[in-house]
C-alpha positions as CSV (number, residue, x, y, z in Angstrom):
1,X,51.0,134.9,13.4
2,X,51.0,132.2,11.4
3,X,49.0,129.0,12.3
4,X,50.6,125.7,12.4
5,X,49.7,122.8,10.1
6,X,48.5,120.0,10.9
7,X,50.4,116.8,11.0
8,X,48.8,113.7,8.9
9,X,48.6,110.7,10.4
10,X,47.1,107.4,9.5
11,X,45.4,106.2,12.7
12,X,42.9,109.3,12.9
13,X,39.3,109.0,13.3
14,X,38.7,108.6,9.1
15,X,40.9,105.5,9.0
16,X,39.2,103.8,11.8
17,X,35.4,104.3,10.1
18,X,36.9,103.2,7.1
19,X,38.5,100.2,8.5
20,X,35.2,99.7,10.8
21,X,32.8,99.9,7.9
22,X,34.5,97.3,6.5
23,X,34.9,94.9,9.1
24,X,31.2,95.4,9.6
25,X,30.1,94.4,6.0
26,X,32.7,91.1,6.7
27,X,30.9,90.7,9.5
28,X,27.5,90.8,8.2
29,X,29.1,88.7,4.8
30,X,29.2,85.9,6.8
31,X,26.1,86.6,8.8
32,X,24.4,86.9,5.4
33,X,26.4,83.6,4.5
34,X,25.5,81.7,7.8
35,X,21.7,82.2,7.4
36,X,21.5,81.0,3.9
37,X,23.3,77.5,5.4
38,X,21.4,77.5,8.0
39,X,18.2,77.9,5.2
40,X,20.1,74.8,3.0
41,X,20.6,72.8,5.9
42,X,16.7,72.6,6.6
43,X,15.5,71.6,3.6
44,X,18.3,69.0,3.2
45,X,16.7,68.0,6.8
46,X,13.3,67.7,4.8
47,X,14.6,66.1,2.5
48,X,16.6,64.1,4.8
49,X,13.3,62.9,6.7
50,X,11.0,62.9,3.5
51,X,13.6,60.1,2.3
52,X,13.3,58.3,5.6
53,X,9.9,58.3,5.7
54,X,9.8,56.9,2.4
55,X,12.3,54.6,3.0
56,X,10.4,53.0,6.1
57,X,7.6,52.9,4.2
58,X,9.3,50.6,2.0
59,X,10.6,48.5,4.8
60,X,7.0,48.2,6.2
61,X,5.9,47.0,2.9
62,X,8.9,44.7,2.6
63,X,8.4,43.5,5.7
64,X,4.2,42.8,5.0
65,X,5.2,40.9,1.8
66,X,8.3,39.2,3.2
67,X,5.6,37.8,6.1
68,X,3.2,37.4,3.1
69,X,5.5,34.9,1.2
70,X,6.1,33.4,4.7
71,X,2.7,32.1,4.8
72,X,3.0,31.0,1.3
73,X,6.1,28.9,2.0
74,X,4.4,27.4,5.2
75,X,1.4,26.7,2.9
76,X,3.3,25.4,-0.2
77,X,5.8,23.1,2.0
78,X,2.8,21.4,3.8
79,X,1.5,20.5,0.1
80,X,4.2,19.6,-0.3
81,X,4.4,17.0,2.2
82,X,0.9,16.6,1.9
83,X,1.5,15.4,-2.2
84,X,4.5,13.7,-1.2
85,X,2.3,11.4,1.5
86,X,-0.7,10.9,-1.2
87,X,2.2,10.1,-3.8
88,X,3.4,7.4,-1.1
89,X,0.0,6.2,-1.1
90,X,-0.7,5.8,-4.4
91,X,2.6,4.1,-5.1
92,X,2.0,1.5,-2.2
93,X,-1.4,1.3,-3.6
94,X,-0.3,0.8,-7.0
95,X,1.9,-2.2,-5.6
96,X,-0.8,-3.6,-3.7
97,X,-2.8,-3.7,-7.2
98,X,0.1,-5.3,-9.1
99,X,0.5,-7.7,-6.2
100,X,-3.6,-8.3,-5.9
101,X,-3.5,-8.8,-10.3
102,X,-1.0,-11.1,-9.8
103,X,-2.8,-13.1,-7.2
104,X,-5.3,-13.0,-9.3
105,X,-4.5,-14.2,-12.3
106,X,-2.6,-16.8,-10.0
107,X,-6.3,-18.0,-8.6
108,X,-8.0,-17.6,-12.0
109,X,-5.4,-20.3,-13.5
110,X,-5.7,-22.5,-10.4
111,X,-9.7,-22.5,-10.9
112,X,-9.4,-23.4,-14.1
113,X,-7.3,-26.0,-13.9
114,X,-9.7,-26.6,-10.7
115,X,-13.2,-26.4,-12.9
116,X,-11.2,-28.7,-15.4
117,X,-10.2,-31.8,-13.3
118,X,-14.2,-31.5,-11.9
119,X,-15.2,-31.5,-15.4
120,X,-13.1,-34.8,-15.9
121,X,-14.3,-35.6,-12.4
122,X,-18.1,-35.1,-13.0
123,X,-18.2,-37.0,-16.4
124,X,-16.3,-40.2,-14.3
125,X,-19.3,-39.5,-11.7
126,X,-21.8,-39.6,-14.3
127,X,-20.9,-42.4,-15.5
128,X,-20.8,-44.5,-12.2
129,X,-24.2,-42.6,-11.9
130,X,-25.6,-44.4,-15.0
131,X,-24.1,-47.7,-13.6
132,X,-25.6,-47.8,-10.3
133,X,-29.1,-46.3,-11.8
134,X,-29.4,-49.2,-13.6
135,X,-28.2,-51.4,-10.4
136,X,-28.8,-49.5,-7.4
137,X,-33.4,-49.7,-6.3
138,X,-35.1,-53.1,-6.9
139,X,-38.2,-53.7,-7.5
140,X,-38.6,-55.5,-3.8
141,X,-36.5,-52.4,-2.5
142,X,-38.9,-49.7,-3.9
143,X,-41.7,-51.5,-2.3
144,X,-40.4,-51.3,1.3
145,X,-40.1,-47.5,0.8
146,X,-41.8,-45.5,3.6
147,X,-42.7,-42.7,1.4
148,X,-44.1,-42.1,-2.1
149,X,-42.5,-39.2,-4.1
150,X,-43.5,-38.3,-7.6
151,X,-42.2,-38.4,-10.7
152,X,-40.5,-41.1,-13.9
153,X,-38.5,-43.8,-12.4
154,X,-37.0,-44.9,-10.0
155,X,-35.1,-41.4,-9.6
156,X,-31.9,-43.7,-7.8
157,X,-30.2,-41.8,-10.5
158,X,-29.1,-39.0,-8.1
159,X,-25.4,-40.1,-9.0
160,X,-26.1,-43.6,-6.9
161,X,-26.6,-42.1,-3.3
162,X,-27.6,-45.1,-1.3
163,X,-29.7,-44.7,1.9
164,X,-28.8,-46.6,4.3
165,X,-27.6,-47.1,8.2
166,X,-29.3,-47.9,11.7
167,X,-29.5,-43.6,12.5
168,X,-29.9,-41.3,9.9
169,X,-29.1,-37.8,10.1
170,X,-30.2,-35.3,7.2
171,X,-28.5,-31.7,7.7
172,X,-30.0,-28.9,5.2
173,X,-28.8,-25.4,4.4
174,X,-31.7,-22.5,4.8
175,X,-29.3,-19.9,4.3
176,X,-30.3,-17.0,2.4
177,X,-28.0,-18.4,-0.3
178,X,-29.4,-21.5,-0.9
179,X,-32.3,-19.0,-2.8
180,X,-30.2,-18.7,-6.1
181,X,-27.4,-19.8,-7.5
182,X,-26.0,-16.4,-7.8
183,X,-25.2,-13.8,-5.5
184,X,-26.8,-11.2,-7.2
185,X,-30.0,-12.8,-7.7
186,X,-29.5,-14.2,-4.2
187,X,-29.7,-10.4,-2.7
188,X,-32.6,-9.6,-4.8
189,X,-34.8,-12.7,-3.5
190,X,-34.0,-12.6,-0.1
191,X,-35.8,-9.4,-0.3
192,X,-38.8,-10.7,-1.7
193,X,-42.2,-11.9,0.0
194,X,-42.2,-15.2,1.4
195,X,-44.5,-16.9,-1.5
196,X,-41.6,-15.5,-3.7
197,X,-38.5,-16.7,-1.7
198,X,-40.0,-20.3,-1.9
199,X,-40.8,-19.9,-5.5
200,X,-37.4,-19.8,-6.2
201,X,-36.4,-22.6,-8.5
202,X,-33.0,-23.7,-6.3
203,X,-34.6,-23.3,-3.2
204,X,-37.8,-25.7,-5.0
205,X,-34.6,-28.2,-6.3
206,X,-33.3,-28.5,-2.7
207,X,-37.2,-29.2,-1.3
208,X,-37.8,-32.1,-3.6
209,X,-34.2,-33.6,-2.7
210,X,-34.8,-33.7,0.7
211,X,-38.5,-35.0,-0.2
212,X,-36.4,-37.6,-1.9
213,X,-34.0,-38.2,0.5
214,X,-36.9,-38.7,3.4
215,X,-38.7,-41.8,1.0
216,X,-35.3,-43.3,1.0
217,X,-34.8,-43.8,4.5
218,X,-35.1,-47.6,5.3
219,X,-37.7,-49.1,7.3
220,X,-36.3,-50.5,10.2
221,X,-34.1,-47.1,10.9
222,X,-34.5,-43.7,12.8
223,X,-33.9,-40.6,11.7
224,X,-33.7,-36.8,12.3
225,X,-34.0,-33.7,10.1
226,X,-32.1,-30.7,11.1
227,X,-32.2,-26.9,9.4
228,X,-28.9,-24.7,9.7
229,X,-28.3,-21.4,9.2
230,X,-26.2,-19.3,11.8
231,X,-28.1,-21.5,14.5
232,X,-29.4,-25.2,14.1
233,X,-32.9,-26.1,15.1
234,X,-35.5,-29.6,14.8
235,X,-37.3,-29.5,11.1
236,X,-40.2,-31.2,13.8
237,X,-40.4,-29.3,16.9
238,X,-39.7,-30.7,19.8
239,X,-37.5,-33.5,19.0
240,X,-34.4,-31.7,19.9
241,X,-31.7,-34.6,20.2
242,X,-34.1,-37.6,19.7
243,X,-33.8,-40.2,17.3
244,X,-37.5,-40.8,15.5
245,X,-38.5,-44.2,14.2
246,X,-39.0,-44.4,10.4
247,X,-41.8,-47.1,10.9
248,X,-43.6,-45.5,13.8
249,X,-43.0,-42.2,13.4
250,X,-43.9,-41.9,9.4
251,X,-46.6,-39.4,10.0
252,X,-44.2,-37.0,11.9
253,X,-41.7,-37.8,8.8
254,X,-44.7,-36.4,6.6
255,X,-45.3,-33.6,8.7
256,X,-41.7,-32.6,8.6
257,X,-41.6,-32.7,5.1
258,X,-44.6,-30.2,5.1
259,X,-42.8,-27.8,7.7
260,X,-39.9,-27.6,5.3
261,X,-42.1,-25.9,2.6
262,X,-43.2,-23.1,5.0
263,X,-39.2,-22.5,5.8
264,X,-38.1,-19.0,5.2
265,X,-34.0,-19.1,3.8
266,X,-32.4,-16.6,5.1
267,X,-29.4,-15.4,7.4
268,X,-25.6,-17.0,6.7
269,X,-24.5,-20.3,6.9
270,X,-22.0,-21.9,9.8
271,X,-21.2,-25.5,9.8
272,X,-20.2,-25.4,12.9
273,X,-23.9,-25.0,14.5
274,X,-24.7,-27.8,11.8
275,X,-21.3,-30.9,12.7
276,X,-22.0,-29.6,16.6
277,X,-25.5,-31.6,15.9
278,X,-23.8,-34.5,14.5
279,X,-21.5,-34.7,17.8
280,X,-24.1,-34.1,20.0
281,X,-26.7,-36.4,19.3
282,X,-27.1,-39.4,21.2
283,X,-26.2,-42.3,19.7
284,X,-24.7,-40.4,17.2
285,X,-25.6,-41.1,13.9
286,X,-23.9,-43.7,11.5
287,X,-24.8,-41.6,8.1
288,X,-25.3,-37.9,7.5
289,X,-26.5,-36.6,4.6
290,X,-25.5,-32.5,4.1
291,X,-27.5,-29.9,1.5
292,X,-25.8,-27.5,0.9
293,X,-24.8,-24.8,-1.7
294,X,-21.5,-23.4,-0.5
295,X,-18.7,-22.9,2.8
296,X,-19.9,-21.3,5.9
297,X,-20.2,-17.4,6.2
298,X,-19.1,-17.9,9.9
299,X,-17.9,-20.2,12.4
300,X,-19.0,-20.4,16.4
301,X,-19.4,-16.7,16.0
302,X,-20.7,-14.1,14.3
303,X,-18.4,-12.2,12.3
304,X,-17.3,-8.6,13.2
305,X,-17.4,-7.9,9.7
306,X,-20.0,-8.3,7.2
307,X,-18.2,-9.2,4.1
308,X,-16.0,-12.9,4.4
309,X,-13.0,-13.3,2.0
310,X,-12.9,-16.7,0.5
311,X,-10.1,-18.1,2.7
312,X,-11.4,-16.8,5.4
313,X,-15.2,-19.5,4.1
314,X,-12.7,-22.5,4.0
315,X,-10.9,-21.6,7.2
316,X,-14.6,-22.0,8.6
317,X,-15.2,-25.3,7.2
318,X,-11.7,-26.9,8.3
319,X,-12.6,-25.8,12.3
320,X,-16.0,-27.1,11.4
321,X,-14.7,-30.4,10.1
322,X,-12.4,-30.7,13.3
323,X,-15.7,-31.1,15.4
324,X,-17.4,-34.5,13.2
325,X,-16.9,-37.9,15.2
326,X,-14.7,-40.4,13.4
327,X,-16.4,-43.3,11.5
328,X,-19.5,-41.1,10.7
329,X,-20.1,-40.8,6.9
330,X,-20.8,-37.7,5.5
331,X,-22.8,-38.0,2.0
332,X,-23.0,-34.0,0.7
333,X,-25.5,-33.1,-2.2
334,X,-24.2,-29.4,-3.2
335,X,-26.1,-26.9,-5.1
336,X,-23.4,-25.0,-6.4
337,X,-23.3,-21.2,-6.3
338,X,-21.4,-18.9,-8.1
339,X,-18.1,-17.5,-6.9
340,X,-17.6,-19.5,-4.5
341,X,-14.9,-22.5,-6.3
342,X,-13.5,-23.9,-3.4
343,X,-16.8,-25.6,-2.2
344,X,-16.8,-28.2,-4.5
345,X,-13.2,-29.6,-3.7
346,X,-13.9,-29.0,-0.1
347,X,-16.6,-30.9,0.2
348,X,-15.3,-34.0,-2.1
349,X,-12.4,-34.5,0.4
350,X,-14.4,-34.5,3.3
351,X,-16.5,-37.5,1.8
352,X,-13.5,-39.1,1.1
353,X,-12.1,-38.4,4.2
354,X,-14.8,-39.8,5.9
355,X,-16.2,-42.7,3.8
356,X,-19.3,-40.6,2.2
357,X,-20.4,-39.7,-1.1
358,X,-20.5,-36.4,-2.7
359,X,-22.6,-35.3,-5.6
360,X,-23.9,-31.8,-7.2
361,X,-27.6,-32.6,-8.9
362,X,-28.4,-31.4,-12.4
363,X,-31.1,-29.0,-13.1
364,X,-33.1,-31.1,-14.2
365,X,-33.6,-33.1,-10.9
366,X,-35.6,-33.5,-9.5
């Protein structure tokens, strides 16, 4: 018998292993696929946090220099202010120099049309001087003189200073000035020995006035000699306030005249210490006779600085001059020094003012 054939039919077993096989090799396509992202997507992730990494390096670095420039910024604006403040200053100092040159030459034309009417002034003195040399000491007169001074003449020719008047007061500077007539020279004596200081040829000028002034003093008068610097003391000890006859008390005159050569100048100068002498004394006197060389360094007080402005001197002398009595002469022989204008001027009104005489000595005097 004849076997049957087989029917063919597209589902058997060889179509399915066919179709299996190649669902597998799909499957493991895309595996294949999968794993190779997977791979990409890892070193993209290096990358990824290489980049970052470098990137917040950058940052920190930014961030350093940004803090950096910070500083810098703080530093430059406070130069800033700080130049901006010493600009200020040097603008508002500049001022103050234009202002203080202006002054200046403002005071330098004022002193010399100051030293100019003096000059005219002086040579008008001089020749009253001449006039009352030739008129002022007689014979008689320089007979009844209670003290002998050497040298030619009569020597009345001081500018025609008179002595005169019942009490007679003589005042005299022994400031440190009164050692030179300049203040550089003044500073280098003071700091000298003694036998120097008094070798000084002002300080010698204003010894020999005074010497003069003492054989002046009339007979029948009293008198009193008083040294001023910042304080006022006797020339004779002892006779603090006490009028001193000129007859009976000659020898103490004499003795006082010797005292005044051992005087050391030194210190500053106040008026005030000096005119308080003139109110105090009792009776007060009825003709004062100042040496001096320039205004006071002080008034009742000592200053709180050392240096004094030249305003600030005559400031000191106009308090002073509020303290003399009315109806007391003041007669002023001034040594002049230098830089100090206003003295002169000063010291001619207040003779005026009060009836007395003012004169400045030549060099050659005595």
């Amino acid at each position: 018998m004849a076997r049957k054939r087989r029917e063919f039919n597209v589902f058997s077993l060889s179509f399915l292993d066919i179709m299996a096989c190649g669902f597998g090799a799909v499957i493991l396509f895309f595996m294949i696929i999968s794993a190779q992202i997977a791979i990409d997507n890892q070193e993209r992730l290096k990358e990824s946090i290489a980049e970052i990494e470098r990137l917040e390096n950058r940052v920190g670095a930014g961030e350093r220099q940004l803090a950096q420039l910070r500083v810098t910024l703080s530093d430059n604006l406070t130069e800033r202010a700080s130049t901006r403040s010493m600009a200020e200053e040097l603008a508002a100092a500049v001022r103050d120099a234009r202002a203080n040159l202006s002054e200046r030459e403002r005071l330098a034309l004022m002193r010399r049309e100051e030293v100019e009417r003096l000059q005219a002034e002086l040579q008008e003195l001089e020749a009253e001087s001449e006039r009352l040399a030739r008129e002022s000491v007689t014979t008689e007169e320089a007979g009844r003189q209670i003290r002998a001074v050497r040298g030619d003449g009569e020597r009345a020719y001081l500018t025609g200073m008179r002595m005169g008047g019942e009490r007679v007061l003589i005042l005299i500077d022994v400031s440190a000035s009164m050692l030179d007539t300049t203040i550089v020279n003044v500073i280098r004596r003071r700091n000298m020995p003694f036998e120097r200081k008094v070798a000084a040829p002002k300080w010698r000028r204003v010894m020999e006035t005074v010497d003069w002034l003492s054989a002046q003093i009339p007979e029948d008068s009293q008198f009193q000699i008083y040294l001023f610097n910042t304080r006022a003391w006797p020339l004779v000890e002892g006779t603090e306030g006490e009028w001193l006859s000129a007859s009976s008390d000659a020898g103490r005159l004499d003795e006082a005249i010797r005292k005044l050569r051992e005087v050391d100048p030194g210190d500053g100068s106040s008026l005030h210490r000096a005119f308080e002498v003139v109110r105090n004394m009792s009776p007060r006197p009825d003709n004062v006779y100042l040496v001096t060389d320039s205004l006071p360094t002080q008034g009742a007080t000592a200053p709180a600085r050392r240096t004094v402005s030249g305003a600030e001197r005559l400031r000191h002398f106009e308090r002073a001059f509020r303290l003399l009595p009315t109806n007391t002469p003041m007669n002023v022989i001034l040594f002049p020094l230098e830089g100090d204008p206003r003295a002169a001027p000063a010291y001619w009104e207040m003779t005026l003012r009060t009836g007395g005489t003012f004169m400045s000595p030549t060099e050659d005097w005595p």
